[in-house]
Each structure stands twice: as C-alpha cells, then as structure tokens.
C-alpha positions in Angstrom: -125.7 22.4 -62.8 -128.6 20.3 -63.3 -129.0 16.7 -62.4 -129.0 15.5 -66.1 -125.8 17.3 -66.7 -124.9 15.6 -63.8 -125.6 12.1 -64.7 -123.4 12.2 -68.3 -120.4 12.7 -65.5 -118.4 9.7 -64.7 -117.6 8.7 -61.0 -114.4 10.9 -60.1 -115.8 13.9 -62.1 -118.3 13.9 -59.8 -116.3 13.3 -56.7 -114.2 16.6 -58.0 -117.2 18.7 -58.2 -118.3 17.3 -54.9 -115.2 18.7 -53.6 -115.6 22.1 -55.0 -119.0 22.3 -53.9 -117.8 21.5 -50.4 -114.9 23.8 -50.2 -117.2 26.7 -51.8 -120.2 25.5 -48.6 -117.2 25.9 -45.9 -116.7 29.4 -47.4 -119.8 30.3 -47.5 -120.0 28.8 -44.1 -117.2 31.3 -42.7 -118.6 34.5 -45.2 -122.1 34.0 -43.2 -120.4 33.9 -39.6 -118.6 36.9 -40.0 -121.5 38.7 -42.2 -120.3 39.7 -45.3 -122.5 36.9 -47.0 -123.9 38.8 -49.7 -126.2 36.4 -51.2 -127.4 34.1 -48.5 -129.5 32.0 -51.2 -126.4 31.0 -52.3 -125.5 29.1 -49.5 -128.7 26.5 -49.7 -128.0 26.4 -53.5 -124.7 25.2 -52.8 -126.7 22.7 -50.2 -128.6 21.3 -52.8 -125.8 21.0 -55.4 -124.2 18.5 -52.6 -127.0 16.5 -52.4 -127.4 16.1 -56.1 -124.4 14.6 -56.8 -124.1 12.5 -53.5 -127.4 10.7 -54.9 -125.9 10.5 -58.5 -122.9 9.2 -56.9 -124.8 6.9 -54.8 -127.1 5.6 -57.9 -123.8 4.9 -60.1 -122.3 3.0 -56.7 -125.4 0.6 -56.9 -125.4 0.2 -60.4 -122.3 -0.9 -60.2 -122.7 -3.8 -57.8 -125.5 -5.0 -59.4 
C-alpha cells in the first residue's frame, strides 16, 4: 500500500494494519528459517510496509499535540 493511501487512514486503522504487517514479518520470519521462503523479497517489502506506517503513525501522534 502506498504512503498516500496510507495517510487518508485514521489512527487505529493504521495500528490494525501495523498489526497485520507484523504478524505476516513473524511468518515470514519462521518460512525463511525453515526454508520454504519462496519469495525472499517479500520479507523486506513487508520491512518497509512497517516503517511506513510507524512514521505515518508517528506524524499523526505529533500533529496531534501540537
């Protein structure tokens, strides 16, 4: 998902897709360990995806005390 379809998310959709993206990194995280990660892109997309809405999430937390 891109960061602009990001930003029209409010505060706890974002914290439910941060979730999902964690739980689908710990999988990915147990796939690779055992080797049947098929796609091993997919696990720094995933990465990435994190990040993205940790700093949208971060960003709405300041505008907010401001």
């Amino acid at each position: 998902m891109a960061a602009q379809e990001l930003r029209e998310k409010s505060s706890e959709q974002l914290k439910e897709l941060l979730a999902e993206a964690q739980k689908e990194q710990f999988n990915l995280r147990i796939q690779r360990a055992t080797g049947e990660l098929a796609n091993p892109a997919q696990f720094k997309k995933v990465g990435r995806q994190i990040a993205r809405i940790k700093t949208l999430l971060n960003e709405q937390k300041t505008q907010a005390e401001s």
